[in-house]
N, C-alpha and C positions, 0 to 999 in steps of 0.2 A: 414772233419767234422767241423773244425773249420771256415772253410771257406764258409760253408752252415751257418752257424750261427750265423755269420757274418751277411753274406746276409739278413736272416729274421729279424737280427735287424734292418739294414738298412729301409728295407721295409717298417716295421712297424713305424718308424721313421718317414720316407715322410707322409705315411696317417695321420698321429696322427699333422705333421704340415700340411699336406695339407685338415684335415676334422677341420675346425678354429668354433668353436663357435660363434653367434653372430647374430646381425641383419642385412638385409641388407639395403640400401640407401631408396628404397623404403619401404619396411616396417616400418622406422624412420618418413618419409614422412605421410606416412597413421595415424601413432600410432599418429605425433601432429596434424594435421587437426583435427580426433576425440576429440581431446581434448579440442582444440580451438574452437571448436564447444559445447562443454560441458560448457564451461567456458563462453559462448557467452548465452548461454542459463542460468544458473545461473546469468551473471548480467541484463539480463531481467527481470526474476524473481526477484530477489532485487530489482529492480528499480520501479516495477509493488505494492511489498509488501510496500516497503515506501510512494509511492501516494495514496495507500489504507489508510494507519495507520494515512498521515498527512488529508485523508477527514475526515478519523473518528472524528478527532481530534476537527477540525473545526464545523461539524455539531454537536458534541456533546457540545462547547462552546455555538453555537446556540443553541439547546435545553435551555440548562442554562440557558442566557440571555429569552428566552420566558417565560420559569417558571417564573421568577425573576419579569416578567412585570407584570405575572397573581396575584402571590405574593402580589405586590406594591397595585395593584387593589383590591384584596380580603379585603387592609386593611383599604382602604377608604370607605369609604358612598358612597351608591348607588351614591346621587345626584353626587357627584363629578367624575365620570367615563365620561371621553369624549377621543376622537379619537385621536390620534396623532403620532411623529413618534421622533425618537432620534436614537443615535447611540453608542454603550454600545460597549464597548473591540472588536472595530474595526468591530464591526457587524450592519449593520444597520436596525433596528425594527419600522416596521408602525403597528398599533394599530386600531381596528377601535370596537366601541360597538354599540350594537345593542340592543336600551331593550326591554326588551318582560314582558309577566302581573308579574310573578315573579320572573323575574333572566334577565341578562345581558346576552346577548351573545357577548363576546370576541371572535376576530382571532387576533393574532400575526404574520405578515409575516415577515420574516427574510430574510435577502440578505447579503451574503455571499461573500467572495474570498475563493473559493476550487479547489486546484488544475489547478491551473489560468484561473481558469470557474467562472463567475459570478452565482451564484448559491441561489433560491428562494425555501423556505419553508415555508408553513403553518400552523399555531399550533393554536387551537380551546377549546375553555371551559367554561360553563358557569358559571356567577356568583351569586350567590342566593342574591336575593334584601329583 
């Protein structure tokens, strides 16, 4: 009796070290690829969301700098409106009017560095003479 009893502890012994919890080599393998792959994708996505946020940035300083000309313009006398161009917080702005029986037509074209693209925009507005 004791010797049968024995034995089933033995038994149970082995399976209990021979069934080991655990990953195997491959499954380690798969689980970081997936991951590295996860992580590769996220710093795309980062690096995709900061080139968006610094155009923003930029063409929104352009807006401002084009207000800023119409502004300047609105607070002169007709006669004094003529075409020209300058370069305001690293952006550079040509001007050009056009007059018409009573208002001025302004463009402001804007040229830019976004996102290491030269980059032209045109902003449009009349000015009542």
């Amino acid at each position: 009796m004791v010797g049968r009893l024995l034995r089933r502890v033995r038994r149970a012994l082995r399976r209990i070290g021979s069934s080991r919890g655990g990953f195997t080599v491959i499954e380690v393998i798969i689980a970081v690829m997936i991951f590295t792959v996860g992580l590769l994708a996220m710093a795309g996505t980062a690096s995709l969301i900061m080139m968006t946020i610094t155009g923003s940035k930029t063409r929104s300083v352009a807006a401002t700098v084009a207000e800023s000309r119409f502004d300047r313009m609105r607070a002169q006398s007709c006669a004094a409106h003529t075409s020209g161009s300058a370069v305001t917080r690293g952006i550079r702005e040509d001007w050009s009017v056009k007059a018409l029986a009573r208002a001025d037509d302004v463009t402001v074209v804007v040229t830019m560095l976004s996102n290491h693209r030269v980059r032209t925009q045109a902003f449009r507005s009349y000015i009542p003479c």
